[in-house]
C-alpha positions in Angstrom: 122.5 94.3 104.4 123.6 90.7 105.7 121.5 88.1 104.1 120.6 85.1 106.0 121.5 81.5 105.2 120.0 77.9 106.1 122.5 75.4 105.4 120.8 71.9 105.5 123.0 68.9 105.0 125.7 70.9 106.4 128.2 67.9 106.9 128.3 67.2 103.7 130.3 68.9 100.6 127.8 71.1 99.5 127.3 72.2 103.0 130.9 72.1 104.5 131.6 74.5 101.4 128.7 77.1 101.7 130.5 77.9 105.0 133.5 78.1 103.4 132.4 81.5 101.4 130.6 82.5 104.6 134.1 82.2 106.1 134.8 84.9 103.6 132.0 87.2 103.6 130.4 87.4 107.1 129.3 91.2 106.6 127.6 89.9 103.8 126.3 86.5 104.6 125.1 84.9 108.4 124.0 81.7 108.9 120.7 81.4 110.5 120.2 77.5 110.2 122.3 74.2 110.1 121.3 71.1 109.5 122.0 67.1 109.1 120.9 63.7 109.4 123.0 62.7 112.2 126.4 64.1 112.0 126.4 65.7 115.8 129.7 66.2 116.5 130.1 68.1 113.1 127.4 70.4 113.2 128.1 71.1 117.5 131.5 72.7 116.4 130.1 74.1 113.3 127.4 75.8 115.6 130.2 76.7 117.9 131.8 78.8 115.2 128.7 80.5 113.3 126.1 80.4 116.6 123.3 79.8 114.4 119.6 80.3 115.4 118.2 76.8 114.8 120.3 73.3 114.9 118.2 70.8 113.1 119.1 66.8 113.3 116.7 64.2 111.6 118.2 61.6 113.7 116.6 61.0 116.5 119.0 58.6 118.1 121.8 60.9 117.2 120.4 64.2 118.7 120.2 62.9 122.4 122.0 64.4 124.7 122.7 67.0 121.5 121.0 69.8 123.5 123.4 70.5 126.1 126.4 70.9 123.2 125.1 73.4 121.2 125.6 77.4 122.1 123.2 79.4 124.3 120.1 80.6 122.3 120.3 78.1 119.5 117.0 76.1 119.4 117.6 72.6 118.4 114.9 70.8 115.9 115.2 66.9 115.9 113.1 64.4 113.8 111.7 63.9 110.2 110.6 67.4 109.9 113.7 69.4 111.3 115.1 70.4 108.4 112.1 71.4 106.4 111.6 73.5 109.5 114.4 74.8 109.3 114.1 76.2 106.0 111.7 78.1 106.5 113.7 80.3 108.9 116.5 82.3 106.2 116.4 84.3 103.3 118.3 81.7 101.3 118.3 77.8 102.0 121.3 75.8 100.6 119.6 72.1 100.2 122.6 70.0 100.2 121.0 67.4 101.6 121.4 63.6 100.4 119.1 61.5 98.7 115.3 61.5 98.5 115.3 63.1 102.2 115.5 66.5 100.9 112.1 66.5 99.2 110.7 67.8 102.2 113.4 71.1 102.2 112.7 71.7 98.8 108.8 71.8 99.3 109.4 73.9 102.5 111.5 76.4 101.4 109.4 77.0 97.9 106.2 77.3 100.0 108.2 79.6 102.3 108.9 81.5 99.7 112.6 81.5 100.2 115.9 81.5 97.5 116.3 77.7 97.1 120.0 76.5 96.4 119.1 73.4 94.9 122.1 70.6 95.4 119.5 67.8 96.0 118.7 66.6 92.4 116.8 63.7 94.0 114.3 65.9 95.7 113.3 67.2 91.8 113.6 64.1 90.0 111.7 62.4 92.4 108.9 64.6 92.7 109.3 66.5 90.1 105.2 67.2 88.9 104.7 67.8 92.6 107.7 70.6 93.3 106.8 72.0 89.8 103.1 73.0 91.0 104.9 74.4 94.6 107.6 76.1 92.8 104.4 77.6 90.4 103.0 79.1 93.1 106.0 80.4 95.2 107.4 83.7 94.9 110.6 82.6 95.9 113.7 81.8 93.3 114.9 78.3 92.7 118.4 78.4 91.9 120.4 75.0 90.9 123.8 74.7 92.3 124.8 71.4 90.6 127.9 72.7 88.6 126.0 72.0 84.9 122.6 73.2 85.6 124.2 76.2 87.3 126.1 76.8 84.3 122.6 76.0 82.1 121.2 78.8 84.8 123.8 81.5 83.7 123.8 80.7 79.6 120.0 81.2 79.7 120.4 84.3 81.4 121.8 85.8 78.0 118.2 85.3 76.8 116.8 87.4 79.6 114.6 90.0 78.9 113.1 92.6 81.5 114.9 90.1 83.8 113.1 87.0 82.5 114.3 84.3 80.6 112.1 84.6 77.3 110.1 81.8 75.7 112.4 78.4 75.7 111.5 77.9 72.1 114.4 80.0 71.9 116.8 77.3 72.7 117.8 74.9 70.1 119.5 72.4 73.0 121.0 72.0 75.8 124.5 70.8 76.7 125.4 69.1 79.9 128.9 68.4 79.8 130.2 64.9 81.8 133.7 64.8 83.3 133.4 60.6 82.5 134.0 59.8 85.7 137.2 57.2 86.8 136.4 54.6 84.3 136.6 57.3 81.1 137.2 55.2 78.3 136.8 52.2 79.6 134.4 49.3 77.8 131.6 47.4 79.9 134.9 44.1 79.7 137.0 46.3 81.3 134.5 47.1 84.2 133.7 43.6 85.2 135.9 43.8 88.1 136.6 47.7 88.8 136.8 48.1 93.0 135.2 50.5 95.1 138.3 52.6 95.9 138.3 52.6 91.5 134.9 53.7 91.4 135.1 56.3 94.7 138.6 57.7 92.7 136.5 60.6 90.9 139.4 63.0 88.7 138.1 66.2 89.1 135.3 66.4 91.6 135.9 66.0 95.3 131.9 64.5 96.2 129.9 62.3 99.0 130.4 59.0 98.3 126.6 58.3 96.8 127.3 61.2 94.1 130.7 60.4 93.1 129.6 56.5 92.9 126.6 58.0 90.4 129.6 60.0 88.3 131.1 56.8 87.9 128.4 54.8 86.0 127.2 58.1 84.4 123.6 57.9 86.4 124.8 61.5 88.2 124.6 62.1 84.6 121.5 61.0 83.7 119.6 62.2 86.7 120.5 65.8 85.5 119.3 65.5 82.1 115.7 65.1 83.9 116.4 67.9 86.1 117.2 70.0 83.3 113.8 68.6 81.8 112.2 70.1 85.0 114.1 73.0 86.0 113.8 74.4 82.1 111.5 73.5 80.4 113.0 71.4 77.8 111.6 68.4 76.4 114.4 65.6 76.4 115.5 65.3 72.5 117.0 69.0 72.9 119.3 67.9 75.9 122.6 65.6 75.4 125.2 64.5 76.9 128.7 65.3 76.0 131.9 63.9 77.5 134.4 66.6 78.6 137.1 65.3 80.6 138.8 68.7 81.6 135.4 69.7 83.8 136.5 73.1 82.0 133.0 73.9 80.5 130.3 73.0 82.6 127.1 73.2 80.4 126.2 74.8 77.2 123.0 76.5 75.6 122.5 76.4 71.5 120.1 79.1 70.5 117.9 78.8 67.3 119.8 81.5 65.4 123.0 79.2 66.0 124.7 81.1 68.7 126.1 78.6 71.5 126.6 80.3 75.6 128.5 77.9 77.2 130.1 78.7 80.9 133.7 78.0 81.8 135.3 78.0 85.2 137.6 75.6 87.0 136.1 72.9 88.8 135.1 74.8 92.1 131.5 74.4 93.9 132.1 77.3 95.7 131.7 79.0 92.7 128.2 77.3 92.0 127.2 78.1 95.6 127.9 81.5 95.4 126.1 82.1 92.4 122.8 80.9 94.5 123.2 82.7 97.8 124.1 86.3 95.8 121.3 85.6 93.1 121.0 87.8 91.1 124.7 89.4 92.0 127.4 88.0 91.9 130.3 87.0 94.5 133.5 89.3 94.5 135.7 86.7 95.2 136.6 84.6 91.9 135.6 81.2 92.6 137.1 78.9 89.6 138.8 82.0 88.0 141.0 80.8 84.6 144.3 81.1 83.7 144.0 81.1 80.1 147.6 81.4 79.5 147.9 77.4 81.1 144.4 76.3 78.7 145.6 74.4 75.9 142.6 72.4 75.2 138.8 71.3 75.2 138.0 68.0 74.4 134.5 66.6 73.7 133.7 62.9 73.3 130.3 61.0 73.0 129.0 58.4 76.0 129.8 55.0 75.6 125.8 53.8 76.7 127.2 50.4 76.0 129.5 51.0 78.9 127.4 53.4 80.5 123.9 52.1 80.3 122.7 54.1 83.0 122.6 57.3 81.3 120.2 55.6 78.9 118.0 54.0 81.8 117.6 57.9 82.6 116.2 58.9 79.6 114.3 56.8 79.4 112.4 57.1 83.1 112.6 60.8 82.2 110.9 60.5 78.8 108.2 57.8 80.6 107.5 60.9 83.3 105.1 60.5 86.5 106.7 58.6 89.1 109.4 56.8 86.6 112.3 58.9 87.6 111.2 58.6 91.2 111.6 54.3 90.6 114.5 55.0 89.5 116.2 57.1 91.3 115.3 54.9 94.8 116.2 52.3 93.0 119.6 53.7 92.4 120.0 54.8 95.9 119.8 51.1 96.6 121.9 49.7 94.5 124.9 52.2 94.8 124.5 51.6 98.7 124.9 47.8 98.2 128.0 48.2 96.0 129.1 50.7 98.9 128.6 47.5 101.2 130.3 45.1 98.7 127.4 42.9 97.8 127.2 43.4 94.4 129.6 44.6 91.5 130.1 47.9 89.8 128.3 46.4 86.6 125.6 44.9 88.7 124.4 48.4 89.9 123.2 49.0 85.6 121.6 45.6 85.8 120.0 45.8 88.6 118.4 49.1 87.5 117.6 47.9 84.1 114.9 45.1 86.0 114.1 47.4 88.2 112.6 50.0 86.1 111.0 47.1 83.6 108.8 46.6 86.9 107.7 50.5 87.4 103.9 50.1 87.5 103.4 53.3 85.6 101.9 55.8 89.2 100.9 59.0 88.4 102.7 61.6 90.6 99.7 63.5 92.5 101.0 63.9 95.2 103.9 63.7 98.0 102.7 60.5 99.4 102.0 58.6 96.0 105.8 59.4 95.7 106.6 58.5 99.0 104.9 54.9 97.8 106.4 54.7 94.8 110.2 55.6 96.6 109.3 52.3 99.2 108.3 49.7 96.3 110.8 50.7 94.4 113.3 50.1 97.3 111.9 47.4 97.9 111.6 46.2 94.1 115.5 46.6 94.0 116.4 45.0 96.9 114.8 42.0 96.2 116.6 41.8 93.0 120.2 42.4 94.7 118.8 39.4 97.2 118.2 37.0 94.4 121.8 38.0 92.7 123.4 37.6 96.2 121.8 34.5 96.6 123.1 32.7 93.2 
């Protein structure tokens, strides 16, 4: 039985990668949906070579003249609400779309009922007491692909029983393991003047350019430790942060009788994908497969918050709950694309961050558009600071 795939963001790693194992298995996998912001030339040859059902673009500037490109019989969507369209129309949805525009996916596809393959952390963190009553509802399957909370995903699955993950009391803590990023090592001197080539040079990971920037400072880091809050269960004092710079073990579960499940692969997505769209199989093809004869060794160190002082912003937002990790994440997205432009420093980004989330006005998260509110002030809260640093 071929199983049918939405792949929204599908310019992107996430989504450029999915097709990759598609590539591999088309008896078993056939994409129904692609979809991106405004990447058109992208998605027309990748709708040349899978001749999906739906083309969605969010970019309405970008999508004209788009129509004519695409292959006979594929319907094209175009605006705001293309790609949450679009998920409704697959089996499984692969939401590797960027930043706080995949909200709307995640919310479609849970409503739909669908297998969500959850690469937008964003979407979660943002909204994450609004998704959490959707997902409550849903009969569908929220799977994470981020490589640690997939890992997190497949430790907890050794405390399944009847094909249910028993009561989380279970768990004594959570592990999310952190590659460190470029600057590994490094103190907060040492990063006065690190470049953006320095900070896009990620050693293990091949990401977008938002994500690996977020590696960098650690705040990839942080905004999974309140994902891992939201997709588990888990109150924040039994999930840390460990620095493990061979990306070998992805994430690790501590029981209460003192047993530790921790999943090891070689860095490979793929792998991460795979586990979502065959859920609750498993791929044949081994994705990240080890040589254990070349392992010699597993290092663990603790994060520098000194250095790093976004992963302690995170915490923080996550442990404040409501709309706090939706500040902060906007407020990230922000800052990260001002360093992209070069208008502030590396260092600024954590400062800038650390004012910005001194101003939250404490929102409770009812509902979609409170967040949506809270995403524009807090935008608009960071800007402002970047303007008055700019301006000194």
């Amino acid at each position: 039985m071929t199983t049918s795939v939405a792949v929204l963001g599908s310019s992107g790693s996430i989504g450029t990668q999915t097709l990759d194992i598609v590539r591999v298995e088309p008896d078993r996998y056939r994409v129904e949906a692609l979809g991106v912001a405004r990447s058109v030339d992208t998605v027309v040859e990748q709708a040349a070579e899978f001749r999906p059902a739906v083309v969605a673009v969010a970019d309405e500037d970008a999508a004209r003249g788009l129509a004519g490109r695409l292959p006979d019989g594929t319907e094209l969507l175009v605006g705001d609400d293309a790609m949450a369209e679009a998920a409704t129309t697959s089996d499984v949805v692969i939401n590797g779309v960027v930043g706080f525009a995949g909200l709307s996916v995640t919310l479609a596809a849970l409503e739909a009922d669908k297998r969500l393959g959850l690469a937008n952390k964003e979407s979660l963190i943002a909204a994450g007491p609004v998704v959490q009553r959707v997902w409550a509802a849903s009969a569908g399957d929220l799977v994470p692909v981020d490589s640690e909370h997939c890992a997190v995903h497949q430790c907890l699955r050794a405390n399944e029983v009847n094909g249910k993950i028993t009561d989380a009391d279970r768990v004594h803590e959570i592990v999310l393991t952190a590659s460190g990023g470029p600057f590994r090592g490094r103190t907060r001197a040492d990063l006065e003047s690190v470049s953006i080539d320095d900070a896009l040079a990620h050693p293990t990971w091949s990401m977008g350019p938002k994500i690996t920037i977020d590696s960098s400072t650690l705040m990839n880091k942080g905004l999974e430790v309140i994902e891992a809050h939201e997709l588990f269960g888990i109150d924040y004092d039994r999930i840390n942060v460990v620095v493990h710079p061979q990306s070998v073990i992805h994430s690790m579960v501590s029981y209460t009788d003192g047993a530790t499940i921790a999943q090891l692969s070689m860095p490979d997505m793929r792998l991460c994908i795979g586990y979502a769209l065959a859920f609750p199989d498993r791929l044949e093809v081994p994705y990240g497969a080890i040589d254990w004869t070349e392992m010699s060794q597993l290092d663990f160190q603790t994060p520098d918050l000194e250095a790093f002082p976004c992963l302690r912003l995170a915490y923080e937002a996550g442990r404040a709950g409501e709309t706090a990790p939706a500040w902060l994440s906007a407020a990230n997205e922000v800052a990260v694309d001002e360093f992209l432009k070069g208008r502030i420093r590396w260092v600024d980004i954590s400062d800038v961050l650390d004012a910005a989330l001194q101003a939250w006005p404490g929102t409770e998260a009812t509902t979609v558009d409170v967040v949506l509110e809270t995403d524009r002030q807090a935008r608009a809260v960071a800007a402002d600071l970047i303007d008055s640093r700019t301006r000194v």
